[in-house]
PLY file of the C-alpha trace (Angstrom):
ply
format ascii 1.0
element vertex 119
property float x
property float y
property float z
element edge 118
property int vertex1
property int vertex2
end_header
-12.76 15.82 -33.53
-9.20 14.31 -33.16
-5.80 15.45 -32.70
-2.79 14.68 -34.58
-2.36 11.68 -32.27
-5.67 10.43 -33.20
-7.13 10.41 -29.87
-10.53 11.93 -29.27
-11.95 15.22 -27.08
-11.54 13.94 -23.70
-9.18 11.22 -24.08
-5.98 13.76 -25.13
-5.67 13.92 -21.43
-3.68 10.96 -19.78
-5.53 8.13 -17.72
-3.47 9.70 -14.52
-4.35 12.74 -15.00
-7.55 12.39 -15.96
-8.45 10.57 -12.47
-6.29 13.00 -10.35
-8.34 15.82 -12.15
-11.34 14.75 -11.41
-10.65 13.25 -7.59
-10.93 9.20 -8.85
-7.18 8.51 -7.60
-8.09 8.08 -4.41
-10.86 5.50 -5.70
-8.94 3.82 -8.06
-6.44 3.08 -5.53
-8.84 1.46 -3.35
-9.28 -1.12 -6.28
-6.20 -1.50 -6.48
-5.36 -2.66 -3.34
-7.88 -5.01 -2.97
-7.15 -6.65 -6.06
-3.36 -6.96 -4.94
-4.55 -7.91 -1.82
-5.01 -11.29 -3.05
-1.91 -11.69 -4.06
0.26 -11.74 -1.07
3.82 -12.16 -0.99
4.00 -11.08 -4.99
7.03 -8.80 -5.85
6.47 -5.48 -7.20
6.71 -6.18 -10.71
4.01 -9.12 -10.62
1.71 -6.50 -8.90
3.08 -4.05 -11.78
2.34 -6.42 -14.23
-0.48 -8.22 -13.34
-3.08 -6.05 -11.50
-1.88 -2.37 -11.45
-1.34 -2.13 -15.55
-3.76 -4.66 -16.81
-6.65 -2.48 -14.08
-5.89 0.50 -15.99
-5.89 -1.11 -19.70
-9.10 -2.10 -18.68
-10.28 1.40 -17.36
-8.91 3.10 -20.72
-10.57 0.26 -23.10
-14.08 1.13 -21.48
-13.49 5.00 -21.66
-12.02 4.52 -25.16
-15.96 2.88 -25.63
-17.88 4.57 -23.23
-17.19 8.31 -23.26
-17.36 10.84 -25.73
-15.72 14.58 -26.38
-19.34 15.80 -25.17
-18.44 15.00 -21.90
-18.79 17.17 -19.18
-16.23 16.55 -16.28
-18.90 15.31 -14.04
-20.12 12.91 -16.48
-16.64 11.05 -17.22
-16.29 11.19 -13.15
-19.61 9.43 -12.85
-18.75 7.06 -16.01
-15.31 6.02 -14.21
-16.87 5.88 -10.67
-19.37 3.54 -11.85
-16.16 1.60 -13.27
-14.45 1.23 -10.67
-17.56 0.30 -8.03
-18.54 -2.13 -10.73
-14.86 -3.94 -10.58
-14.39 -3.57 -6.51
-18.20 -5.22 -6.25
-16.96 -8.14 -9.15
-13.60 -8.28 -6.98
-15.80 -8.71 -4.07
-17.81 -11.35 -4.97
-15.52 -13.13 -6.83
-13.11 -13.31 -3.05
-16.45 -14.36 -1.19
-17.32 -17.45 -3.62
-13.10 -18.30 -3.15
-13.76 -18.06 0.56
-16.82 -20.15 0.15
-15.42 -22.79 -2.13
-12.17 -22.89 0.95
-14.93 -23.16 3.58
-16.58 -26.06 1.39
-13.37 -27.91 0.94
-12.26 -27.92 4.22
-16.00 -29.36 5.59
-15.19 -32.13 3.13
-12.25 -32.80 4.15
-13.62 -33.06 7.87
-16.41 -35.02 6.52
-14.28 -37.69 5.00
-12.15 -37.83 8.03
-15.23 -38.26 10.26
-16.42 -40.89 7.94
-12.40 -42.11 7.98
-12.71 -42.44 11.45
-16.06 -44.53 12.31
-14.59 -47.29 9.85
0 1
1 2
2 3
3 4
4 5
5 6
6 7
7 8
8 9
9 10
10 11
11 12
12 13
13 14
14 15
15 16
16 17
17 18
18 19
19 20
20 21
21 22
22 23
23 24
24 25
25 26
26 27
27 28
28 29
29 30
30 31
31 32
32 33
33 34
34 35
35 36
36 37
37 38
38 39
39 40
40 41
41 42
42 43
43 44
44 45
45 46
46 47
47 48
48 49
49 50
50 51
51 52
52 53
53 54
54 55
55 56
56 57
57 58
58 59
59 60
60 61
61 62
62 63
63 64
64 65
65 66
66 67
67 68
68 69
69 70
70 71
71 72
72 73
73 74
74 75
75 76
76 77
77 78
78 79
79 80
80 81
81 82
82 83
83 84
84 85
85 86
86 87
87 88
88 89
89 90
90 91
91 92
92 93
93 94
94 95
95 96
96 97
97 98
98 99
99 100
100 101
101 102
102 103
103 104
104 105
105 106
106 107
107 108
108 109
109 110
110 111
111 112
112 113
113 114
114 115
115 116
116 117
117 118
């Protein structure tokens, strides 16, 4: 069933208020501060811009797949938790292997000096 603005059951409601509602603002917060974590010194608009709206794009695409007008409350709450764990664990990972790759780069730079300076 849709309304006259074409949007389905569950999705009439607004992102916002659909995570206020059912307590995922707190959550989705959380990702988004570690994904602007990484991106220190950026002005409010690049945050705007570059993690904050394209975070909740994301979140509204997968809904837009995912859920249905079937839906219970609980089920959509479960369905976006499982979103948002799913990016903060991908976040995660992805800032451990930059941390690793750092770690390598600098123990090849001290290699090569080493090496630099037995020559």
């Amino acid at each position: 069933m849709q309304d006259e603005d074409g949007k389905k059951g569950i999705l009439k409601r607004r992102l916002e208020d659909i995570l206020f509602e059912l307590g995922e603002d707190r959550h989705m917060n959380e990702l988004l501060l570690l994904r602007s974590s990484k991106k220190k010194g950026a002005s409010a608009d690049d945050l705007m811009n570059n993690v904050i709206h394209p975070t909740l794009e994301d979140l509204e695409f997968y809904l837009h797949y995912y859920a249905d007008s079937n839906m219970t409350d609980n089920e959509l709450k479960k369905l976006i938790s499982s979103w948002i764990e799913a990016q903060k664990n991908k976040s995660f990972d992805k800032s451990d292997k930059d941390d690793k790759s750092d770690k390598d780069d600098k123990c090849d730079k001290d290699n090569n000096n080493n090496k630099n300076d037995k020559k």
